[in-house]
VEXKENU-367675 format. One line per 4 residues: number of its first residue (from 0); their letters; for each residue x, y, z of C-alpha. Coordinates in Angstrom, 1 decimal. Example, Ala and Ser with C-alpha at 12.3 -4.5 7.8 and 13.67 -1.06 7.14 Angstrom:
0	as	12.3,-4.5,7.8; 13.7,-1.1,7.1
end
This chain:
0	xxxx	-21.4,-6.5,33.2; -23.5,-4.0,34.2; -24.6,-3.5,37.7; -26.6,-0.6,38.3
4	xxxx	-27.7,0.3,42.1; -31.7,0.4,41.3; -33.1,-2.4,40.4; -34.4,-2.3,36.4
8	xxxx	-37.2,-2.8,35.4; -38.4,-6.4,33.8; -38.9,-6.1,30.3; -42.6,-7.1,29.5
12	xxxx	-41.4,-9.7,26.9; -39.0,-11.1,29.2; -40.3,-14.0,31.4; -39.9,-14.2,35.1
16	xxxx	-36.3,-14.7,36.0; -35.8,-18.5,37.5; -35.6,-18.1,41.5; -32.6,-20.1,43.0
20	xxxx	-30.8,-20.4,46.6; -27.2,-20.0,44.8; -26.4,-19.6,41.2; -22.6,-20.9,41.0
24	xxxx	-20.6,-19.3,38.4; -17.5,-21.8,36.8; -17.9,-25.6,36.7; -14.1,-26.6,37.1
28	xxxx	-12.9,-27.8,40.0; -13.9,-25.3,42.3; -16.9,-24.6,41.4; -18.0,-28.0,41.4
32	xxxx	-16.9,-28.7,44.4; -18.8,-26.0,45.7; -21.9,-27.6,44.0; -21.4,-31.1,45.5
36	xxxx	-20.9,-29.8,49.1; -24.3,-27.8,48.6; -26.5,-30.3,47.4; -25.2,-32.8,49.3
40	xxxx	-26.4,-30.8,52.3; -30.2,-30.1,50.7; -29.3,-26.9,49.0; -29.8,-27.3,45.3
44	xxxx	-27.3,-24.9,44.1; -27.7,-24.0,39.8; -23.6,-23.9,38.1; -23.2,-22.8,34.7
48	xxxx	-20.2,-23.5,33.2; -19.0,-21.5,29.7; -17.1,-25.0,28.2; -19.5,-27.7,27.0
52	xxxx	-16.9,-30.6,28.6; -14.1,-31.0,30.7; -10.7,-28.9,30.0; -8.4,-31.8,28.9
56	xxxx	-5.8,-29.4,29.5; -2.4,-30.7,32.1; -3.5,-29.0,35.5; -3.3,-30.0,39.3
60	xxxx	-2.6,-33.6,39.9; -2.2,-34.1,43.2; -5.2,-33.5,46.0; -4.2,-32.9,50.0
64	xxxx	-5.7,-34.9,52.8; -7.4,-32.3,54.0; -8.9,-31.8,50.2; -9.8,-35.5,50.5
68	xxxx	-11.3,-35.2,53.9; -14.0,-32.8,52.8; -15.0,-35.2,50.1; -14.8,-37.9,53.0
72	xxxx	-17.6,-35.6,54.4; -19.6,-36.0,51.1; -18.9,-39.8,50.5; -17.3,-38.7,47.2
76	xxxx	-13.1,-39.7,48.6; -13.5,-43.5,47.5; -14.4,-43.0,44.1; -11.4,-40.6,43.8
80	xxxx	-9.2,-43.2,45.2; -10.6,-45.8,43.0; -9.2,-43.7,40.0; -5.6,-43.6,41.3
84	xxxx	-5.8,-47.3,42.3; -6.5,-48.2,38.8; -2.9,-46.0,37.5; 0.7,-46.8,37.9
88	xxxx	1.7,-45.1,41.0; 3.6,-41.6,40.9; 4.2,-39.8,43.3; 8.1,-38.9,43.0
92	xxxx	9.8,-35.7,41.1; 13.4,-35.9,39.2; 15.8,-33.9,37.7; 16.7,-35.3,34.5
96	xxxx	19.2,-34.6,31.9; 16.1,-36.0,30.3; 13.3,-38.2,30.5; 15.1,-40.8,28.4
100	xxxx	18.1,-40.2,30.0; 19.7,-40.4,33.7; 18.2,-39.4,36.5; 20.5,-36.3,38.3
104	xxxx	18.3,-36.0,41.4; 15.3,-37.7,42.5; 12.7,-37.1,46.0; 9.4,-38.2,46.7
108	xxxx	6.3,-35.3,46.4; 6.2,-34.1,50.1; 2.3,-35.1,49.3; 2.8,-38.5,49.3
112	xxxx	4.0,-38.8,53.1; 2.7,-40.7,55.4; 0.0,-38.6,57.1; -2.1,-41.5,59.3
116	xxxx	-0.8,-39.9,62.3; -3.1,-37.1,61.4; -5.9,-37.6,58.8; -7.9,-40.6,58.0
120	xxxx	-7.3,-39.8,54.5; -3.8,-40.0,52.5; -3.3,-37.4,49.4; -4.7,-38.3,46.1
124	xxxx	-2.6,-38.1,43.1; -5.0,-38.0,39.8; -5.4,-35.6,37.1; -7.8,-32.2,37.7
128	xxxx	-9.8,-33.7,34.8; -10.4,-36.7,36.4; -11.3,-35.5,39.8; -13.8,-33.3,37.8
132	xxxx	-15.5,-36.2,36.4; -16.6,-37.8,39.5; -17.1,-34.5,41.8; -19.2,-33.6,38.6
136	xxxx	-21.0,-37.0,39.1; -21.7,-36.9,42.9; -22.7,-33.6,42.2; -25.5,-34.3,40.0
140	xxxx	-26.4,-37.2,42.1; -27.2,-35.2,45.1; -29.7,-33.0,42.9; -27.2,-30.0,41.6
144	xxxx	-28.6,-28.2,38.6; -25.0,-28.6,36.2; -25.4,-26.5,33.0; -22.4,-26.8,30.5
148	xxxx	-21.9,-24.3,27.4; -24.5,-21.9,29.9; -22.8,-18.2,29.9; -22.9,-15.6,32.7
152	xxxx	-23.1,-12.3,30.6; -25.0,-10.1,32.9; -24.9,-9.5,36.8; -27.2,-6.8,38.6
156	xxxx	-26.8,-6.6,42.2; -29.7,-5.8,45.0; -29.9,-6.0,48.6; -31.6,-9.0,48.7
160	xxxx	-30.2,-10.8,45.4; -29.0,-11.0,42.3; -30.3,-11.6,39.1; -27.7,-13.1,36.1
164	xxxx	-28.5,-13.1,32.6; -27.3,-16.1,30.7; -26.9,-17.5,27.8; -27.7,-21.0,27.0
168	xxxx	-25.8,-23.6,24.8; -28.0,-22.7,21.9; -27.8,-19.4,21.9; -30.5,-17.9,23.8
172	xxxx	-31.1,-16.0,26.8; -32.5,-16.5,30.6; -32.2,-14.7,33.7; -31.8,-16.6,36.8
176	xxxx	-32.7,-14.8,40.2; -30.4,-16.0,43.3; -29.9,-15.6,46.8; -26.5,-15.6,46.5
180	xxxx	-23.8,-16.0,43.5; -20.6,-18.1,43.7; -18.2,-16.9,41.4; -15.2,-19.6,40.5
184	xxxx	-14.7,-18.6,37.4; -10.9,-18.6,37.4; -8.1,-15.7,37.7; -9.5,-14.0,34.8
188	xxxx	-12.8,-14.3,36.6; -15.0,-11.2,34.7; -17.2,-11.3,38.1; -14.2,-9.9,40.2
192	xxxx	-13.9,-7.2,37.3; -17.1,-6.4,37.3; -17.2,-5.3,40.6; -13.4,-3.1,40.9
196	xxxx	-12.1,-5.9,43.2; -8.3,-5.3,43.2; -5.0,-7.6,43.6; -2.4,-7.6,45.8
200	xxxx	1.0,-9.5,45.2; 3.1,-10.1,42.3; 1.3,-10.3,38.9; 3.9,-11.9,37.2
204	xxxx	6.9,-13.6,38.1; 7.9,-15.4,34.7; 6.5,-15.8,31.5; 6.1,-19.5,30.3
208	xxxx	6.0,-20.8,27.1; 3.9,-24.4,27.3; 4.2,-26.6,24.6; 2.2,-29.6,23.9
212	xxxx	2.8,-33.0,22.7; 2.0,-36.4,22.0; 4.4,-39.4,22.7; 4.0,-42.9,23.8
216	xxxx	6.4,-42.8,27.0; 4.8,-45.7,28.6; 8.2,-47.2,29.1; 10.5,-44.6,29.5
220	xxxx	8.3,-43.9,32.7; 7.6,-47.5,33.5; 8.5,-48.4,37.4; 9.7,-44.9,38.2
224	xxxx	7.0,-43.4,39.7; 7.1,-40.2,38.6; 4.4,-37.7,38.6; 7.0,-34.7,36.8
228	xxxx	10.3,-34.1,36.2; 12.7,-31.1,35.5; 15.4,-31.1,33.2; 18.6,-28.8,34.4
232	xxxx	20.4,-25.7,32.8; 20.0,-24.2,30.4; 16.3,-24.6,29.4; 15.5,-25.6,33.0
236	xxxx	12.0,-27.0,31.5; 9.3,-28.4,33.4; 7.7,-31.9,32.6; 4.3,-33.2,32.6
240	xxxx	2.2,-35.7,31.2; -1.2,-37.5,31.5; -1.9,-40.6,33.3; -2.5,-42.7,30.2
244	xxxx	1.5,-41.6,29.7; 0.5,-40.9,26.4; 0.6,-37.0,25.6; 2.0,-34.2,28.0
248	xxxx	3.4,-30.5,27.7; 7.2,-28.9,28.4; 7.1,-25.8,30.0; 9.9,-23.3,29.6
252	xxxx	10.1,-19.9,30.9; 11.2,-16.7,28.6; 11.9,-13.1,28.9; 9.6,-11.5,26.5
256	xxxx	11.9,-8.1,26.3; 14.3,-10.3,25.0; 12.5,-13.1,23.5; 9.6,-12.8,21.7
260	xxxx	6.5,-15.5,21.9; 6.3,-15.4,18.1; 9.9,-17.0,17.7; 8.6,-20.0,19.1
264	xxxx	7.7,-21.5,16.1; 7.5,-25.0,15.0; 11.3,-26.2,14.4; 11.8,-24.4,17.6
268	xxxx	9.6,-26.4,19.8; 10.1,-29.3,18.5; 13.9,-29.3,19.5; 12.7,-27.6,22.8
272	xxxx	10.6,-31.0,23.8; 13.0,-33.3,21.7; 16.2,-32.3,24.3; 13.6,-32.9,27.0
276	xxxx	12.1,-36.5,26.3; 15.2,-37.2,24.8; 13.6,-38.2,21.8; 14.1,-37.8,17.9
280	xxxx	11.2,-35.1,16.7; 9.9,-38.3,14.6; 9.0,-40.3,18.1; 6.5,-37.5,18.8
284	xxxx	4.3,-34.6,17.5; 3.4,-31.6,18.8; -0.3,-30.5,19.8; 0.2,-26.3,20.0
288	xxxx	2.2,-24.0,22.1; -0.1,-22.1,24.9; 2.1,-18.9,26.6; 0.6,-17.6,29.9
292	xxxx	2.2,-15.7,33.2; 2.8,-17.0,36.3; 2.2,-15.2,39.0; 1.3,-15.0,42.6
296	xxxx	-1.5,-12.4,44.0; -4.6,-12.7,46.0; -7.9,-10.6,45.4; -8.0,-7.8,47.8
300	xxxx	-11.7,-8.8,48.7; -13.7,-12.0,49.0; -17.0,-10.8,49.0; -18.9,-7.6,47.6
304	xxxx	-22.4,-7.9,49.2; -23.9,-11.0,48.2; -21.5,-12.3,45.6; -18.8,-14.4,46.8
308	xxxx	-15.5,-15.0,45.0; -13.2,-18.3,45.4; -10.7,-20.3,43.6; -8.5,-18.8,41.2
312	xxxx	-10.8,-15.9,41.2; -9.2,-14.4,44.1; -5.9,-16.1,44.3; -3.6,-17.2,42.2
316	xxxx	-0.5,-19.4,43.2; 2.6,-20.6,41.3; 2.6,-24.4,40.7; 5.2,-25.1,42.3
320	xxxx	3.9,-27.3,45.9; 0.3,-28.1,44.5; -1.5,-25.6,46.2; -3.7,-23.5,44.0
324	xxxx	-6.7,-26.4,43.2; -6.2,-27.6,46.9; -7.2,-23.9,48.4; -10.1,-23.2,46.2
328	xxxx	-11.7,-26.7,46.9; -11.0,-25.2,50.9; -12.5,-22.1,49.9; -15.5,-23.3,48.8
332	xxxx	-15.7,-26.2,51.5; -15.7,-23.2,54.0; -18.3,-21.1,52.2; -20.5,-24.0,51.2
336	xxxx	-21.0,-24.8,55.3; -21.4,-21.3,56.3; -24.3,-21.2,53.4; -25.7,-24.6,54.5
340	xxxx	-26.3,-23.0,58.1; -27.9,-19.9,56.5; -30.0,-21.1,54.7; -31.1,-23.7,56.8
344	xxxx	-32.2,-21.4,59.0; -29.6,-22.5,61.7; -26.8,-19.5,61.5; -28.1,-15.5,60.7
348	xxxx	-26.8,-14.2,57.7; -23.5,-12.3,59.2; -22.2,-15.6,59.5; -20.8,-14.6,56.1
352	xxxx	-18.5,-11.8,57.0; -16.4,-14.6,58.4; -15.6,-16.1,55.3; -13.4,-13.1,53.4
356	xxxx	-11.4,-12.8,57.1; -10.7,-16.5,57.5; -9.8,-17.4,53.7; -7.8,-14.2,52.7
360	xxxx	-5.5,-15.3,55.4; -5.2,-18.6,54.3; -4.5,-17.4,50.5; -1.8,-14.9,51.1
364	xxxx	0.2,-17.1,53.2; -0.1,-20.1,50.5; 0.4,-17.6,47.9; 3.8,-16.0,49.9
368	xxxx	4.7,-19.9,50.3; 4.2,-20.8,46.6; 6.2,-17.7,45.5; 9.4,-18.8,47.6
372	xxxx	9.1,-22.3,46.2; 9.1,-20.7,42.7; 12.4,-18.5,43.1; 14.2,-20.4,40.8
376	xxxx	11.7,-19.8,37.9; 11.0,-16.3,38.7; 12.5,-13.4,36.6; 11.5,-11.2,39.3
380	xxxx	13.0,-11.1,43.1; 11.1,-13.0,45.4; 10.6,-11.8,48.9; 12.5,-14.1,51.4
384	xxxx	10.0,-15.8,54.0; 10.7,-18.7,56.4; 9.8,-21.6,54.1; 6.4,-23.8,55.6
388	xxxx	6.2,-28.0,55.0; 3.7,-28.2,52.6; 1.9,-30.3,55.5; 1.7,-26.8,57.2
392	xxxx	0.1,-24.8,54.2; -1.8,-27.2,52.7; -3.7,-29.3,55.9; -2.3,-27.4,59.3
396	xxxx	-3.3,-23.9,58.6; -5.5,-21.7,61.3; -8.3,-19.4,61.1; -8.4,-15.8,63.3
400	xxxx	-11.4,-16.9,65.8; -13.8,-14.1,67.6; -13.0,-14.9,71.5; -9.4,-16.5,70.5
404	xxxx	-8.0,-18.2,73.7; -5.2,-15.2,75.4; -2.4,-17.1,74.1; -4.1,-17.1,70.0
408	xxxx	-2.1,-14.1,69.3; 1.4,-15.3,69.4; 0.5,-18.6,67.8; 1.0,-18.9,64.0
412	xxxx	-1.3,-18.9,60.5; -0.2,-22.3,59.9; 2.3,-25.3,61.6; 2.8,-28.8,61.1
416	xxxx	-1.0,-30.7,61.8; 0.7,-32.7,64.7; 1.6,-29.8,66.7; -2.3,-28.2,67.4
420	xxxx	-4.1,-29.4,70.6; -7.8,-28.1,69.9; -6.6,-24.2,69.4; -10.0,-22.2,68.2
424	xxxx	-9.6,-22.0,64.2; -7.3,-24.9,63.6; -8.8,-28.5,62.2; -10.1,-30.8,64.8
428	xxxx	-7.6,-33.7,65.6; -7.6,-36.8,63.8; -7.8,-39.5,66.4; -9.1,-42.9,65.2
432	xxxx	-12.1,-44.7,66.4; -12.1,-48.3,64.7; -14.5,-47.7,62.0; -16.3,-50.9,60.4
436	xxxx	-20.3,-49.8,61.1; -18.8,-46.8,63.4; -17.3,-43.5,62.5; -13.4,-44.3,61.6
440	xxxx	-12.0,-40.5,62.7; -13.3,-38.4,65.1; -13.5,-35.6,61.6; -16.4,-38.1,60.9
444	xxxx	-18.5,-37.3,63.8; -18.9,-34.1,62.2; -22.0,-34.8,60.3; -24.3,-33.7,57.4
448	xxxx	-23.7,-29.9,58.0; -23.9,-29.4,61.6; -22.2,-28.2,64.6; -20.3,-30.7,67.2
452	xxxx	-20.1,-30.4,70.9; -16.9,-32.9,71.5; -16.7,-33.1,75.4; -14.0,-35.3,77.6
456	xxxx	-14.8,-38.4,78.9; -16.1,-37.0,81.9; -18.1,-33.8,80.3; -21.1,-34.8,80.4
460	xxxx	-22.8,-32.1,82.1; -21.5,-30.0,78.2; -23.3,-33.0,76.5; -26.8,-32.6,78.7
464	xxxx	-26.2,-28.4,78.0; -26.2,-29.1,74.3; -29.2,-31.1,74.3; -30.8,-28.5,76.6
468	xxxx	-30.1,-25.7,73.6; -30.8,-28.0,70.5; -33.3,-30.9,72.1; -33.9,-32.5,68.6
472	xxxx	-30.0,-32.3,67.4; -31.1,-30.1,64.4; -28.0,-28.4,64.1; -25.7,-29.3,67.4
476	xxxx	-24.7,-33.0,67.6; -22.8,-33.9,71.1; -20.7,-36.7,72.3; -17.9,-37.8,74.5
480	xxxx	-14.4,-38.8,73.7; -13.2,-42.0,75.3; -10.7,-41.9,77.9; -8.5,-43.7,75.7
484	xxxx	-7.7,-45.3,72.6; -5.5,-48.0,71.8; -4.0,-47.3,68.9; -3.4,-43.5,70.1
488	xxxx	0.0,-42.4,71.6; -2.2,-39.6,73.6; -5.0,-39.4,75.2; -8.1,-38.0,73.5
492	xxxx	-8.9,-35.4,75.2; -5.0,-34.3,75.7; -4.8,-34.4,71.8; -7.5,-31.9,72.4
496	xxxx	-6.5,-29.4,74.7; -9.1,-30.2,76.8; -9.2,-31.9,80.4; -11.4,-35.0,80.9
500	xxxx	-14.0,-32.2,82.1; -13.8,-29.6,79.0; -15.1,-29.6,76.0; -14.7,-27.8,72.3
504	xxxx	-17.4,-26.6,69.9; -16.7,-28.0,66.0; -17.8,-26.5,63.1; -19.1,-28.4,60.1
508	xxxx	-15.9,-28.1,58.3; -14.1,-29.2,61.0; -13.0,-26.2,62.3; -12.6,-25.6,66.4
512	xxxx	-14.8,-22.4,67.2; -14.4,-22.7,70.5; -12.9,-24.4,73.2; -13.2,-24.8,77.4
516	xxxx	-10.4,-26.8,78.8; -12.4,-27.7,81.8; -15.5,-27.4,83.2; -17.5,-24.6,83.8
520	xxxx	-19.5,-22.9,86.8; -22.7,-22.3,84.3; -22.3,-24.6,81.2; -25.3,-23.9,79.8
524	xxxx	-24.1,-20.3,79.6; -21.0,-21.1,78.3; -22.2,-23.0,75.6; -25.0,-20.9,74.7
528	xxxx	-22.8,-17.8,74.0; -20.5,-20.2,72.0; -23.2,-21.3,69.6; -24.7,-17.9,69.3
532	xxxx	-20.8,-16.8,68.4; -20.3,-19.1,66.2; -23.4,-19.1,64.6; -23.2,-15.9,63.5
536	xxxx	-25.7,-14.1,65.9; -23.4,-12.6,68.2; -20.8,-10.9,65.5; -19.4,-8.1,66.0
540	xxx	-21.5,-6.2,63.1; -23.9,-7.1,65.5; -22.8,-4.6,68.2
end
């Protein structure tokens, strides 16, 4: 792609290029994700997408709760629940001798715990595919301009936008002018090479030979509950199917200096996925053989002026704990409300600069935690780390904060949910607050892209200071947490880490920017310089 430093020159034949807020480049997972949270929000964002349809390919089948809770945010969590309430459950792993055969070893997906103690949502367990289908949906819904078979194949770069050439499902050619360009297009993403953007980490850790089939194993899987299985030494393959139950893949790893991907021909994988269904080669057929790399690396920038990278674009995870789809969707929920505020006028523009800091941090420590689940399948050494709960990568994870309380620096990237009390950069609390006609979480008092100021029971003076800086509530909501709740072991504003007088300062995607555990001489001032902090205006490019 090129991208010259001059802006060219509009050929006379060419028609003025379409103007748009944000051109989103990828429409899988990610991507339109990134789509929904935007137009949901009034920004009508334009995706192009290189497939025509849906990838029917096996990928991520289980979604977080704190995944789920940014769909909460877009009313889009029930229809995703209404999917996996309409398959047989499974949510446990095994180690088979094979699928047909005994059980050696058998846990439930740390994903499927109990987490009502701290999020109003549990995990969902459905297919990428499907999730796509109905984020695709609400996207289009809330006005998103979704463009399938529609190729990027030119990016220029200006101070004040870009402009994309691409070409349309029939062949021809457009150019689309945007503000800003998301790129999702996956680890191969030909935006990140266009611009020199480097890797850091482990490109490959094992080379996996995935091979396809179709088998009716309905009953082999009937009552067990079981999203995937394993099958032990020697092949040590890896197990997955659809939720119809009705075709899947085996995945086995090789060493290609010793084994090339050419000898895995026909008569070769079928006795590969017959030892692992523990089937006759007649009871199924084969669909293909796919080999790819697995590896674990994150970009070594976010951002190069106003293109923004997420996804698989700028990280890439083993499989192993679910947590590659699950930090794209939190990349581009973090983006999406930083863009929301921009370009509502709310938040100046150096808002953005936050956005590389805060998610690189989360993606090498979900990468580093990935990798040390994967040791077993890796043909390379593995560093040895202290091993996280998926709970702590995947919902309990904290951002670095501008004005971090004194004690921020000794306090870790991520922890179990349950053990944060309102620290600037982690997740607001989950405390529940009834629901029926009323907010059911105090995550849903977070509203419609705006800031929260969430003051104790007694902070009112916070309340009457954020009224005084935002009179019509354009951007800054305010309320006070009750003194107590009845179905909560702790009080509110102790689950907070706030005194009934203090008060904390919530982003729209829940985040904690700031936090006063009590009152103060001069809220008003206090408050002020927190918005203007966290709204971009007082960054440190700013001094």
């Amino acid at each position: 792609m090129s991208d010259p430093a001059p802006e060219a020159a509009t050929a006379a034949a060419d028609p003025p290029p379409e103007r748009v807020p944000v051109l989103i480049v990828g429409g899988s997972i990610v991507g339109a994700s990134a789509a929904l949270f935007l137009a949901a929000r009034g920004v009508t964002p334009v995706l192009v997408e290189k497939h025509a349809a849906v990838s029917t390919r096996l990928r991520a089948k289980l979604f977080y709760p704190r995944t789920m809770e940014a769909y909460r945010s877009v009313g889009a969590d029930q229809d995703v629940y209404a999917v996996q309430h309409r398959l047989p459950p499974a949510d446990h792993a095994a180690v088979v001798a094979s699928l047909a055969g005994p059980e050696l070893r058998r846990w439930r997906l740390p994903a499927a715990e109990d987490f009502s103690s701290v999020s109003p949502c549990p995990s969902a367990f459905v297919k990428q595919a499907d999730l796509e289908k109905v984020v695709r949906a609400h996207a289009h819904a809330a006005g998103a301009d979704l463009r399938f078979g529609h190729r990027l194949v030119e990016l220029r770069r200006h101070d004040e936008h870009v402009v994309a050439r691409i070409r349309g499902a029939d062949g021809s050619t457009y150019t689309v002018a945007a503000d800003y360009l998301l790129a999702a297009d996956g680890n191969g993403s030909a935006v990140r090479e266009s611009l020199g953007i480097g890797r850091s980490g482990t490109e490959v850790i094992a080379h996996v030979m995935e091979i396809g089939f179709e088998a009716d194993i309905r009953k082999m899987l009937d009552g067990r509950r079981l999203a995937l299985a394993f099958t032990g030494p020697p092949e040590h393959a890896h197990l997955s199917w659809n939720t119809a139950q009705d075709h899947g893949t085996v995945s086995v790893t090789y060493d290609p200096a010793l084994d090339d991907p050419a000898t895995f021909d026909v008569q070769r994988c079928r006795g590969i996925v017959s030892r692992a269904l523990g089937l006759p080669p007649s009871h199924f057929t084969l669909t293909g053989r796919r080999p790819w790399q697995m590896g674990g690396w994150v970009a070594d920038s976010y951002r190069v002026g106003r293109v923004f990278l997420l996804g698989d674009a700028v990280h890439v995870t083993p499989p192993t704990g679910g947590f590659g789809a699950n930090t794209g969707i939190q990349d581009a929920w973090n983006l999406t409300t930083k863009l929301v505020s921009v370009r509502r006028g709310h938040a100046d523009p150096r808002l953005l600069e936050d956005y590389g800091p805060e998610r690189r941090a989360v993606g090498r420590i979900t990468v580093e935690q990935a990798l040390v689940r994967a040791r077993d399948r890796a043909r390379v050494p593995i560093e040895d780390r202290p091993l996280l709960s998926e709970a702590a990568v995947a919902i309990g994870y904290r951002y670095p904060m501008p004005g971090d309380d004194p004690a921020a620096a000794d306090l870790p990237v991520a922890g179990e949910p349950d053990r944060w009390r309102g620290e600037p950069g982690t997740r607001l609390p989950h405390l529940p607050l009834g629901g029926q006609d009323g907010p059911g979480s105090t995550l849903d008092l977070v509203r419609d892209g705006r800031y929260l100021l969430l003051a104790g029971p007694e902070g009112r003076p916070w309340v009457q200071a954020a009224r005084r800086l935002d009179p019509h509530g354009t951007f800054l909501d305010a309320t006070l947490l009750p003194g107590q709740i009845a179905s909560a072991a702790t009080r509110p504003a102790d689950a907070c880490g706030i005194g009934d007088h203090g008060a904390l300062l919530v982003r729209p995607d829940h985040v904690i920017a700031w936090r006063a555990p009590d009152a103060a001489p001069d809220t008003l001032s206090a408050l002020g310089a927190a918005v203007r902090r966290a709204l971009g205006a007082d960054h440190p490019t700013a001094r």
